[in-house]
N, C-alpha and C positions, 0 to 999 in steps of 0.2 A: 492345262492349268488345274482342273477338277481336280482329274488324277495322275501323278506322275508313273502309275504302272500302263505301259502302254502296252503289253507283250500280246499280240493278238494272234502272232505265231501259235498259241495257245487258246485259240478261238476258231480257227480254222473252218468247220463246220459253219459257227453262227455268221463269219463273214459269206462263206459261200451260199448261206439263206437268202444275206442283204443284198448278194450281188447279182443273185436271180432276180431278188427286187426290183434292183435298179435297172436291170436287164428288159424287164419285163414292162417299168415307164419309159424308157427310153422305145419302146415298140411300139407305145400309142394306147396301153393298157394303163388303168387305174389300180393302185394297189395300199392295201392297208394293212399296218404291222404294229402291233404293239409288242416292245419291247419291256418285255415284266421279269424285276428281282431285286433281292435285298441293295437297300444301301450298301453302297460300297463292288459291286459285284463286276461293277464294268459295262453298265447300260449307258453312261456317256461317254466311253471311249468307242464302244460300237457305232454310238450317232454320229462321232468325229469319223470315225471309218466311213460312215454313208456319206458324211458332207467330201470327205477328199473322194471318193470315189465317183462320183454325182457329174463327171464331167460329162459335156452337153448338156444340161438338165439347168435352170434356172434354180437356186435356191434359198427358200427362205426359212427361217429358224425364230422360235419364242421358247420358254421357258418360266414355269411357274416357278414361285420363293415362296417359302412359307412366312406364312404372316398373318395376324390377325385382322389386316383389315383387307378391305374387300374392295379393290378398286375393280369400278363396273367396268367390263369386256378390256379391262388391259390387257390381260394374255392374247385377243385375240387383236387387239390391236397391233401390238408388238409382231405377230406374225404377218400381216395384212397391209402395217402399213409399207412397204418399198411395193405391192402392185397394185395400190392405190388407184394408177391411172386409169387402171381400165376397166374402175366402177361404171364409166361414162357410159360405158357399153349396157350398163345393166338396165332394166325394166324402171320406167320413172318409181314405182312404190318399193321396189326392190334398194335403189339408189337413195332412194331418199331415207330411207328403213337405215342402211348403213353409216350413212351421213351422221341423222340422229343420234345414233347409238355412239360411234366414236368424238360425239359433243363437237364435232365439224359445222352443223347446223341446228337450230332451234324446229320444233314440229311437235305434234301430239305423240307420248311413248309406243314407239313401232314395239308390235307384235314380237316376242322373241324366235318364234320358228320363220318369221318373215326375214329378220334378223341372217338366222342360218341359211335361210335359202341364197340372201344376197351374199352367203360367203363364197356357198356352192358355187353359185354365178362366179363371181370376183375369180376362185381359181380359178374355175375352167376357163376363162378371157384370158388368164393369166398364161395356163397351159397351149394357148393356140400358138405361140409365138414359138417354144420350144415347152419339151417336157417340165414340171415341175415338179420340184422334192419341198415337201414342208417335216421339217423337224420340232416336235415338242417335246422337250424334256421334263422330266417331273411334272408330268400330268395332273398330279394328286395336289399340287398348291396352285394352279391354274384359277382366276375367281368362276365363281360356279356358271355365271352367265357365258366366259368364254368353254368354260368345259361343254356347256351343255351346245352351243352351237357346234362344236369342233366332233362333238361325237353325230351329232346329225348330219354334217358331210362326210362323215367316214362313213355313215350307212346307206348317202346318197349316191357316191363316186358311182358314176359309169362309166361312159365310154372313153372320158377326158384322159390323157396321158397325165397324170397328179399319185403323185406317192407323198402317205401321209403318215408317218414314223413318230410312234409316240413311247417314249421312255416313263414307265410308273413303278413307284414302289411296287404299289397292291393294284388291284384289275375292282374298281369302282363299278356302279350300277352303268355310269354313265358308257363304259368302254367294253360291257359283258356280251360276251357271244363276237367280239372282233378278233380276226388270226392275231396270233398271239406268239411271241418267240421268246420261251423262258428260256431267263440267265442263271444258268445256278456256277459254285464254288468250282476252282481249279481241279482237275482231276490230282490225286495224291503228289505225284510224280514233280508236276507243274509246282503245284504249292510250296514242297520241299526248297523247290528251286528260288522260286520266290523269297519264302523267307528267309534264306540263306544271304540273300543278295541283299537284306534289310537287318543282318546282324552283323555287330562290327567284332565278334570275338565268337568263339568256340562255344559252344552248346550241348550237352547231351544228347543221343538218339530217341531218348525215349522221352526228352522234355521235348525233342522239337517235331514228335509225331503226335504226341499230347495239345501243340499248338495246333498245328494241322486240323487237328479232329476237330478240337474246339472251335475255329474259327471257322469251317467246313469248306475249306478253302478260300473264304473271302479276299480278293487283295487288297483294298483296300486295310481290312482287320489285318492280313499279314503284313502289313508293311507299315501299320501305321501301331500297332498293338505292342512291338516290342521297343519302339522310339520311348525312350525315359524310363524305363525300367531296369530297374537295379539288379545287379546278377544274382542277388538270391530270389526277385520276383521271375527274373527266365530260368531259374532252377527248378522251379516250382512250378511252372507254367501259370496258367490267366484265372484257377480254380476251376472248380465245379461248372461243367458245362449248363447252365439252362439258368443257375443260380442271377444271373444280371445277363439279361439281352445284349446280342454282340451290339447291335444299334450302341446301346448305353456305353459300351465297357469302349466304342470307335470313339465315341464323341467324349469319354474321358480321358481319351490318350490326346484328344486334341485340347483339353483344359488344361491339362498338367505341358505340353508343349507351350500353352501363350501363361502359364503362371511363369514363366523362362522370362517372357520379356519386359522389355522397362513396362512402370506403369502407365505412361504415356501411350505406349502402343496399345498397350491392352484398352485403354479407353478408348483410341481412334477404332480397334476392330469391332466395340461394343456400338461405335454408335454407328459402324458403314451396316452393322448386323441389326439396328434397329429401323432401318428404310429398306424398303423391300424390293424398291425400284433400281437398284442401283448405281442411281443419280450422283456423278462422283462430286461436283462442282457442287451439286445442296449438301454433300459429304463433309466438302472444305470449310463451306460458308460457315456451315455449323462448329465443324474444329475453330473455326476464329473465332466465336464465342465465346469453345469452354476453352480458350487460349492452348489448345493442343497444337503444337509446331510441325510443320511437315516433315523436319526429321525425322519424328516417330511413326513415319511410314517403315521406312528402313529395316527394320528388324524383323516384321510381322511378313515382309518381301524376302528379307535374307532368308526365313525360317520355312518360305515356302506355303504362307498359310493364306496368306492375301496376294492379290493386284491388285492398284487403280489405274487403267488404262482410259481409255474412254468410257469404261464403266466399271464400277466397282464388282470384284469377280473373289469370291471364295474357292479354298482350294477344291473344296465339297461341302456342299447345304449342312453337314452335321460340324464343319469348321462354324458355319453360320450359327448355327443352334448352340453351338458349344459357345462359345463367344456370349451368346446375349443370354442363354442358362444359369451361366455362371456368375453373372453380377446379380448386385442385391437391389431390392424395389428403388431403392432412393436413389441407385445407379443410374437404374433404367428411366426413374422418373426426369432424372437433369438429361439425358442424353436426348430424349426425346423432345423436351424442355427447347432447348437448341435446335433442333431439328425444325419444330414450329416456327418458330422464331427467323430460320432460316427460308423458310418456303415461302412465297410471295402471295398474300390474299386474295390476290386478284387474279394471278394464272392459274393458282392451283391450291381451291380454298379447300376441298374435297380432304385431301393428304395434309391439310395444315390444322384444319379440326378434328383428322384421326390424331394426329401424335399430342395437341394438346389435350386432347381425350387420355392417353396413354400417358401424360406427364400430371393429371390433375392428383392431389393429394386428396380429394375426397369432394364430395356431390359440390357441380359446380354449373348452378344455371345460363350459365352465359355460354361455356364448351357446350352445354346438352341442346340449346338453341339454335349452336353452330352446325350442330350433327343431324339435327331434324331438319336445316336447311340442305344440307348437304344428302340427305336423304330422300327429298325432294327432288334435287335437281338430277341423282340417279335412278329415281324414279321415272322421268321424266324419259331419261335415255333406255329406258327401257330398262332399266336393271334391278327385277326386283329383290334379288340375291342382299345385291349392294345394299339397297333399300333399311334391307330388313338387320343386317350387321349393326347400318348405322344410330338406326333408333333402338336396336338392342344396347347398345353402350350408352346410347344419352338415358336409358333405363338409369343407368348404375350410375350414373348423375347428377340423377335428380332426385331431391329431398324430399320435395312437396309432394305427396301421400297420393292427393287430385290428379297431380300432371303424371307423376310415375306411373300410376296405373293406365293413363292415358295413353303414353309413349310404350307401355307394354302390350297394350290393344294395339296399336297403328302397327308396333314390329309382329305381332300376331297376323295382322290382316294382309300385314306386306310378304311373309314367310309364306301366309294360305295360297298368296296368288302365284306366289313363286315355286308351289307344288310343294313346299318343304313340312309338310303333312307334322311330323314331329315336333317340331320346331315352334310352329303353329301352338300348337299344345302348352308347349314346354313354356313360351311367352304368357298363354291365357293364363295357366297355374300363376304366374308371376304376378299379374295385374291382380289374380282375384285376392293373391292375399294383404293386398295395398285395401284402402281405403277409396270404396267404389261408391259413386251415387247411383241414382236409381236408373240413370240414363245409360252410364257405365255398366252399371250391371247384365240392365236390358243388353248389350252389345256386347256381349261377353256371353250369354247364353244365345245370340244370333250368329256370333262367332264359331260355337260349339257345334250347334248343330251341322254351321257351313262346311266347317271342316271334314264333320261327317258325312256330310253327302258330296264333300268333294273328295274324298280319299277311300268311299265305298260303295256310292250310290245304294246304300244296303239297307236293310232294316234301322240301323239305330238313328236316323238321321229326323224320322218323321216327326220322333215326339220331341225331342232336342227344338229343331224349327217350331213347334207348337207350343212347347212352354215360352220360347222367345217372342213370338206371335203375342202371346198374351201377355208375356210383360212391358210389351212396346204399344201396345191399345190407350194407356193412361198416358204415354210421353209422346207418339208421333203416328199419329192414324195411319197415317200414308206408306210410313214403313211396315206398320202394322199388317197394312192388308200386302204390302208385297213382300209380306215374310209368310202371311199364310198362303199367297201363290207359290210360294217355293215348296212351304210344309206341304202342299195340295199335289205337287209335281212330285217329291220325298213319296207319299206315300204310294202315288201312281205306280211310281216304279217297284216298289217292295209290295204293291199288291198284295195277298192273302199269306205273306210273311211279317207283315208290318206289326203285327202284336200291336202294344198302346201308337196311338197315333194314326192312325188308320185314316183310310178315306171318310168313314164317317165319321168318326170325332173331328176329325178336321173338318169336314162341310157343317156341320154342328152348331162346330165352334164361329166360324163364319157368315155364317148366317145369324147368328146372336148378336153381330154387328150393328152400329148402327150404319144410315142411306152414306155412300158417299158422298163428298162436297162435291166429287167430280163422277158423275155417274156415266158420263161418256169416254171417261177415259179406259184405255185397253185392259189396264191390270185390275179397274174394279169391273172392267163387264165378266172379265175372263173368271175372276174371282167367283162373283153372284150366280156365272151361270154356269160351272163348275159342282160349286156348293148344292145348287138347287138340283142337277144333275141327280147327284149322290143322295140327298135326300128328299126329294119330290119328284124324280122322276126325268126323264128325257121329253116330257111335253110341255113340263113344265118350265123347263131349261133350254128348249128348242128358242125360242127368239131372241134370250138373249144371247145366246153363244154364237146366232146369227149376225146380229148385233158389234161381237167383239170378232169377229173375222170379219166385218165391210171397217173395222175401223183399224185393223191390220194390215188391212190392201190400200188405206191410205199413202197417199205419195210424203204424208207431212211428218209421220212415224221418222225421228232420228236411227242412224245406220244401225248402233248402240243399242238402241232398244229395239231393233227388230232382231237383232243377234241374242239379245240379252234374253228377250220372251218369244224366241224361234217355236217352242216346243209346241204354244198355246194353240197354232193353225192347225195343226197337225192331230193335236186331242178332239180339237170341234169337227173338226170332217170327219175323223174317223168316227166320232160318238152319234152325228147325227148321217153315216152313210153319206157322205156329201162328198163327191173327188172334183172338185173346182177347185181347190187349194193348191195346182200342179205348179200355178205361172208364182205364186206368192213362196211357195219352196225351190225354186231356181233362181227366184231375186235372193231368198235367202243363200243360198249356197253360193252364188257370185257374190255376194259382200261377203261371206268369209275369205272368199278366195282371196279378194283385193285387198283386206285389210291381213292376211296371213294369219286368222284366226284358226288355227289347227287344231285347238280343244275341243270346237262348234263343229268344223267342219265333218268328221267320220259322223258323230249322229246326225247330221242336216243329209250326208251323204247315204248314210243306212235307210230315213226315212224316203230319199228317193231311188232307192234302188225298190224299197216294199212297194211303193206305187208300179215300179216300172213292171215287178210282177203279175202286178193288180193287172194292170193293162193290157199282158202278152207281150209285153217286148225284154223279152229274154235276152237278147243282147246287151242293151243297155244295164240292163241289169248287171250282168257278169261282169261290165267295162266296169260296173261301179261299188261294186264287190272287190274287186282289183283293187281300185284306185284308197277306197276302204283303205284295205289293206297295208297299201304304200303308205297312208296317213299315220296309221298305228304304229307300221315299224320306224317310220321317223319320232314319233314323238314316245312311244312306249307307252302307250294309253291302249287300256282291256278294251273290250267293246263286245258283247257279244254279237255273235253271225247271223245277225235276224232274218236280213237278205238274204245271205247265202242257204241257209235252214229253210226256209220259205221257196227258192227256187228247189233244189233241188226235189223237196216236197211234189211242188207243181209239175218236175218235170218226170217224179215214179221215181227214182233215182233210191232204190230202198237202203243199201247200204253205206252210201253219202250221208246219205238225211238223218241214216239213224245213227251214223257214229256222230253228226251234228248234233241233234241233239239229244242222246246220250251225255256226250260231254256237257252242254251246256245246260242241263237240269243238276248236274253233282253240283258244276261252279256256280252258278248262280244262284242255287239254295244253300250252298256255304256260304256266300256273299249277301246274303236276305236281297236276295232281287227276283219278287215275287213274276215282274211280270216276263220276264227271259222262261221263266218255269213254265209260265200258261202259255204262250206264245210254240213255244216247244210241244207243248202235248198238244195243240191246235195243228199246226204244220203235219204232225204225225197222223192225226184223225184223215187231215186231205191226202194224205202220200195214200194211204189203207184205203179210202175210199175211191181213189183214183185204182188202185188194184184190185179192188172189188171184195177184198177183206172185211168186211164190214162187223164184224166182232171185233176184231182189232181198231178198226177207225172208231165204234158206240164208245169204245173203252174209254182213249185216248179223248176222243170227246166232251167225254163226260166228263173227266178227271177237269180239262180246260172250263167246261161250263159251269163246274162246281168252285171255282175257284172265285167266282163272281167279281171279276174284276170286270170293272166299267165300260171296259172297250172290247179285250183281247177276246173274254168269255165271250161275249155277244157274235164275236167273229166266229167260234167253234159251236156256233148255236144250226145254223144251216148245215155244216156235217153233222151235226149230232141228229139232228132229223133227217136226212136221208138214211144215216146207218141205221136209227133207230126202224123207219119202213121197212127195210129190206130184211131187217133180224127178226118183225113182228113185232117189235113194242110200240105198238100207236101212241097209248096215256103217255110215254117217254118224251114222244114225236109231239101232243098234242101239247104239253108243257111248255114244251121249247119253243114251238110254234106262240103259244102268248106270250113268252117273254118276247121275241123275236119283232114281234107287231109291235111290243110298245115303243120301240126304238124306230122301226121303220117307219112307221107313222109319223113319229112327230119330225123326224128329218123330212118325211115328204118329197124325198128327190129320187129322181127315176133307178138309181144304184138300187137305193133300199126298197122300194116298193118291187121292184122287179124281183129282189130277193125272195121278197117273201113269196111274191104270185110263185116263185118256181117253189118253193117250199110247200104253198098251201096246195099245188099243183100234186104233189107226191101224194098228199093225203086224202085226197078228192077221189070220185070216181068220175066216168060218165062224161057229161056235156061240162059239170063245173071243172073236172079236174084238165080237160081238151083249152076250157076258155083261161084258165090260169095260166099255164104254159103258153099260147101263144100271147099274155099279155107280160108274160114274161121277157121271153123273146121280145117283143117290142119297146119293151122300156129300157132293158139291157142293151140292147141295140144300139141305143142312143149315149151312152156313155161311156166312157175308157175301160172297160172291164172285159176285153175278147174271152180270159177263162171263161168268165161266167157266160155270156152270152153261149158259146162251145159247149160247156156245161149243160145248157138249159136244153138245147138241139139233143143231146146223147139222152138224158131223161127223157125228154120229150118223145124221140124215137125207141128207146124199149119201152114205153108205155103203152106207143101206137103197136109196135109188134105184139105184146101180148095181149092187145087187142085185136091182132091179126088184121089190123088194117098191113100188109107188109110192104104195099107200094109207098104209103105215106111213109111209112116207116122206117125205108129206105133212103127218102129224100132226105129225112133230118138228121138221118146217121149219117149219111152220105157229107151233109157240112158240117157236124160234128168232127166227122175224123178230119175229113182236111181241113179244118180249123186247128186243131188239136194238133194235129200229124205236122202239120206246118209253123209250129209257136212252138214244137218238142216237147208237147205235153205226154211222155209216151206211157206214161199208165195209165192214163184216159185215154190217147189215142189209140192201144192196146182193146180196150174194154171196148171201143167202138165198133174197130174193127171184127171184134169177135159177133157183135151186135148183128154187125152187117152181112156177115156170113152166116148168121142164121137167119136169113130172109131171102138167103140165096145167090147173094152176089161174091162174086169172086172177088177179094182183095189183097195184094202183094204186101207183103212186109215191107216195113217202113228201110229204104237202103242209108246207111251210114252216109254221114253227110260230112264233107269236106268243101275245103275253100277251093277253089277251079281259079285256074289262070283266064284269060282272057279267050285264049285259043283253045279253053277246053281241058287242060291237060292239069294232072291233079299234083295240089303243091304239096309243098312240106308244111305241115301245119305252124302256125304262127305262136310263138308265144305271150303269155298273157298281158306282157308289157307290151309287144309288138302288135298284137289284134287294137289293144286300148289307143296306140300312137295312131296306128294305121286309121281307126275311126274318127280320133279327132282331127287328123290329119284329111281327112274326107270331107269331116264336116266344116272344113275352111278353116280352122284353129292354125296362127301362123305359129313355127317352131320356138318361139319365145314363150308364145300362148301356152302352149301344149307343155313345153317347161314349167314352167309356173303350175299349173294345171297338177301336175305328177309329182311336180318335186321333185325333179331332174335336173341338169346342166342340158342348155340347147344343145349342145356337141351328142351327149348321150340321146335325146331326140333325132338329130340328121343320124347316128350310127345304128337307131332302129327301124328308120326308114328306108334307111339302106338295106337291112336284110329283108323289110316287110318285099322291097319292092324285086328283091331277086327271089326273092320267094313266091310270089306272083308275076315272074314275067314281066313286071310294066317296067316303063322308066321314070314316068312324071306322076306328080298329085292330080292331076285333073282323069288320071285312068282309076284312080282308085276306090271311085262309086260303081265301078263296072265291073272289078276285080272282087270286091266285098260285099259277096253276098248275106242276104238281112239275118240268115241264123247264123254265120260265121262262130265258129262257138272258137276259143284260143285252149291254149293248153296252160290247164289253173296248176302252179306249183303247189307244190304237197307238203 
């Protein structure tokens, strides 16, 4: 019905693509195709090829309409719902998530990537039974909530037999980087043929290679382009090629085809072309209104342009476009008019408040109350797409100057959350040039800044949140100070790129505060002792920052707010040396997980991958560098590689580390994110110092500790005094050494103290410099830090050697390197080893380290999804778990465990702590 050119005979190639496709889920593979090209070209006659050829294959089909309203996850409902049933199977928050969403059940608005995951689920349940084909057509009018889940199982698909064929004008942000099979125009030959069969009389050669050109083959353009033209306009051909887009010149050949019929028709096609759903029976209801008779179906059927079957069907979306283009405002205003009027308030108040939105003659507060209710309720379902459409119209609604500018804020803030960054913008412009109060206001420059540290985490966000800070001081304290937690976290991040707004003007400014009312709550300890941080120092900020970490490990902190101020545990430990915040950032990272917070999770997950370094556990690390990674590319959020930059640092890795960070000092100094900069030059300092470079690590060091950021600097202050020892700059060394103390001291905890002992240890001679280093070693001992402790033994031992004590000196290299040697620290373990050998003992090179079967015998290395299953598979994680977990389909969990376990020899999970050994390192894709 689309298109009556079916000639696929002259497709040949693009069918033998689809049929590998199908070939290929019908084998038990996963496959994804985007089918991209102009209107008209034959990308729905291809999908109709895939659906007849689809046998064995379960199938189910949705397609977007253009429209301007935004019904939440219709498309994806429309796809989803005939395998419905086998939600049952999904993970209770999975299940419930889906529920919500398709307005099935009432719940607090599920996550949107929680959303996609329970789709993931849903097919692959669906695929167990036999293969599945899902068909999407017109990708590009899909509502944006279904687009964006439908492109996260295209990027999830693994092992599940599911093929998932998506037909688009244009290739969107959301479908970029997926296989892709462009349709373009009939080869010459073809064309000829074509038009030929779509003229009813004799033609010129050189008008009808003139058509050809111009239309570039299109069939739809060939076949639809000479229908109503008079034989001096096919004498002449269609004009000047480029002069009106063939789009325009398709969709005028189908206006002058419906100006052909009664006017009765032409109004039934205007109004089946103003519902988007195409709902035939709210079609009729509505015809009985404006007294259109269903004869005047008849013609619009004779002519080929419409069906009403069981749903209303255009011959192609540009018949649709043409149809409702073509009428004039007060047309469109009564059809819709009827439409409202026809929908039932109570099933479906949603689409009954769009079209009297679309029929209103001008601001009408009753429609614009309907659409913020309605906006709520897709709020609710998760949809904040939806959301943001609908209070964008009740904008254009409303008279009253107060509430417009209000409903321009709320479609601002509902756009922000829905990522739509521009839009966001384009809203705030809106509001501000209404008539704002001062509350208004205030929330229009908190709005500004939001945006900008959600859409860059960069420089411009700090001072944005700080002038909002202060104009929310006069109207609501409480937001006030947790606007300057935010400015305070803004500038954190843009560190010594931050220009105005900086850490210290912001601690400044906050501290100029007056006590809060609630001085035990988290956001004003985290505030106070932040501030005081920044401008009085880490002793002075030591209790209370202690203070706001015993009231973050509280059990009485809502889920929401331990998500919402995740970052604050993670500033205080690092600032005061303290690594007891491991158990309070794993609760964190499991309430992302369970609520499917995937915006939270890569940083909650970055920051435990930096601990797992901190520790020596290199594996876990890499698992979560991985897992990083699967998070990113499902949701297409930046992030830079802190962990990964960090490990390979630790582990000497010199050309790793430095094409790490390399790249991530250009991007993140084009992006004003100061602290990826410092963080970078730090990492480099430990790689060079771990090789014994130590000109290269002073450099690198120094660039990090000149950058004086709060935390990161303080971290590159310990290389920067060893390198500076070994090069001869003491004063360099003895600097850094007090800044070093002021910090360790007032943290107080065996991390930091033990730091410096091994610091002050380098710069000593004699009996003091012997009694630091072993109080070193002893305090480091006691805490999660093996580098350092490893660390503290190799100094400790070439001190005792060039003290030619060489027995003592032996023992401490001796567990240096097997510490070192054993964690893969191999540019320390290197420098040990050389250590050791000049004291005389013989030491073998470290031998390549592979995964062993059971029986000894050496495998095929595992790759980096398969090592990641294989661990949490070890560590009890049941195949649903581990699903969820990765953001996978269970089926792609059982078909990694399969290879993990013929690639190890075993047969069951309970071999696989015997099989996996602790440095297991997987093979990281490139």
């Amino acid at each position: 019905m689309r298109e009556r050119w079916t000639g696929l005979r002259d497709r040949r190639a693009e069918c033998g693509v689809l049929d590998r496709f199908l070939d290929a889920v019908r084998a038990g593979e996963s496959r994804v195709l985007v089918v991209r090209g102009e209107p008209g070209v034959g990308k729905t006659v291809l999908l109709d090829y895939v659906s007849r050829q689809a046998s064995g294959c379960r199938l189910v089909r949705a397609a977007g309409v253009q429209s301007e309203m935004e019904l939440v996850f219709a498309g994806l409902h429309q796809l989803c719902a005939p395998v419905l049933d086998h939600a049952e199977r999904l993970p209770l928050p999975q299940r419930e998530a889906l529920r919500i969403a398709f307005g099935l059940s009432a719940g607090p608005a599920p996550d949107r990537f929680l959303v996609s995951l329970a789709v993931l689920g849903l097919l692959s349940e669906a695929a167990g039974e036999q293969p599945l084909v899902c068909l999407v057509d017109d990708e590009q009018w899909l509502d944006r909530a279904s687009a964006q889940a439908l492109a996260f199982v295209a990027r999830r698909l693994g092992a599940e037999p599911v093929g998932l064929v998506f037909g688009a004008w244009v290739l969107g942000e959301d479908l970029a980087g997926l296989p892709e099979l462009v349709v373009d125009g009939l080869p010459a030959k073809d064309a000829r043929a074509l038009l030929d069969s779509a003229l009813t009389g004799t033609i010129d050669e050189r008008v009808r290679e003139q058509i050809v050109a111009e239309t570039r083959g299109n069939p739809l353009a060939l076949l639809e382009l000479p229908r109503g033209a008079t034989p001096a306009e096919l004498a002449g051909g269609f004009g000047l090629p480029g002069v009106v887009p063939l789009t325009g010149r398709i969709e005028e050949s189908f206006r002058r085809q419906m100006e052909a019929l009664p006017a009765q028709t032409q109004r039934l096609l205007l109004l089946a072309a103003a519902d988007p759903t195409g709902d035939v029976l709210l079609v009729w209801r509505a015809a009985g209104h404006l007294g259109i008779p269903v004869q005047a179906l008849a013609p619009a059927v004779d002519a080929g342009l419409a069906e009403f079957g069981t749903r209303v069907r255009f011959r192609h979306p540009l018949v649709r476009s043409a149809a409702y283009r073509s009428a004039s405002w007060p047309e469109r205003q009564e059809v819709h008019a009827a439409l409202a009027e026809a929908t039932d308030p109570q099933t479906d108040p949603d689409r009954r408040a769009w079209h009297r939105a679309q029929a209103a003659a001008g601001p009408d507060e009753e429609v614009a109350a309907e659409l913020e209710r309605s906006a709520g309720r897709a709020q609710a379902r998760g949809g904040l797409a939806a959301a943001a459409a609908f209070l964008e119209r009740a904008v254009t609604l409303t008279a009253n100057p107060a509430r417009r500018a209000g409903l321009a804020l709320a479609a601002a803030q509902a756009h922000l959350r829905a990522g739509a960054f521009g839009k966001a913008r384009d809203l705030l412009a809106v509001a501000e040039t209404g008539h704002l109060d001062d509350g208004q206001d205030a929330e229009a420059d908190l709005l500004r800044g939001q945006i900008a540290f959600a859409s860059g985490l960069g420089s411009d966000a700090p001072p944005l949140l700080l002038k909002a800070a202060k104009r929310l001081e006069a109207l609501n304290i409480d937001l006030a100070r947790q606007t300057y937690v935010d400015a305070w976290q803004a500038a954190f991040i843009a560190g010594h790129l931050a220009g105005a707004g900086d850490l210290l003007e912001v601690s400044r400014a906050a501290r100029a505060l007056p006590p809060s009312a609630q001085p035990s709550r988290l956001v004003d300890l985290a505030l106070d002792g932040f501030a005081l941080l920044v401008t009085d120092g880490p002793a002075a900020a030591a209790p209370v920052l202690r203070q706001a970490t015993s009231a973050f490990a509280s059990a009485d902190i809502p889920a929401e707010e331990i998500l919402r101020w995740s970052w604050i545990t993670t500033v205080t430990d690092e600032a005061l040396w303290d690594d007891r915040g491991w158990s309070v950032t794993v609760r964190q990272v499991q309430l992302a997980r369970d609520a499917g917070a995937l915006a939270q999770l890569p940083i909650l997950l970055n920051r435990m991958g930096v601990r797992a370094v901190w520790s020596g556990d290199f594996a876990t690390a890499t698992s979560l560098i991985t897992e990083v990674a699967a998070v990113c590319e499902a949701t297409g959020a930046p992030l830079a590689p802190v962990t990964a930059m960090m490990l390979a640092a630790f582990r000497g890795r010199e050309a790793e580390a430095t094409a790490l960070t390399e790249s991530t000092i250009a991007q993140a100094t084009a992006a004003g994110q100061g602290i990826s900069v410092t963080v970078a030059h730090w990492v480099t300092a430990v790689l060079y110092n771990g090789l014994s470079r130590y000109e290269e690590a002073l450099a690198a060091a120094r660039q990090a500790s000149e950058h004086r950021h709060v935390v990161v600097s303080v971290w590159a202050l310990p290389e920067l005094i060893l390198a500076a020892a070994r090069t001869g700059n003491p004063r360099m060394a003895d600097d850094a050494l007090d800044r070093l103390a002021d910090t360790t001291r007032a943290g107080g905890t065996g991390m930091g103290l033990g730091i410096e002992a091994r610091c002050r240890a380098l710069l000593s001679d004699g009996e003091a410099a012997e009694g630091h280093y072993r109080e070193a070693i002893d305090r480091l001992g006691r805490v999660r830090r093996r580098p350092e402790v490893a660390r503290t033994h190799l100094v400790y031992g070439e001190w005792l050697r060039r003290e030619r004590r060489r027995g003592e000196a032996r023992e401490q290299l001796r567990t240096a390197y097997q510490m070192l040697d054993a964690m893969g620290m191999d540019g320390f373990a290197e420098r040990a080893r050389r250590e050791l050998v000049a004291t005389g003992e013989t030491v073998a090179t470290r031998a390549a380290q592979s995964a062993r079967t059971p029986s000894g015998q050496a495998s095929e290395p595992l790759t980096a999804q398969e090592a990641q299953v294989a661990r949490l598979a070890r560590d009890g994680l049941s195949n649903p778990e581990i699903a969820a977990r990765l953001f996978i389909s269970v089926r792609t969990v059982q078909y990694h465990l399969s290879k993990v376990f013929t690639k190890l020899g075993i047969s069951s999970r309970g071999q696989l702590h015997l099989a996996l050994p602790g440095d297991l390192e997987p093979v990281l894709p490139r």
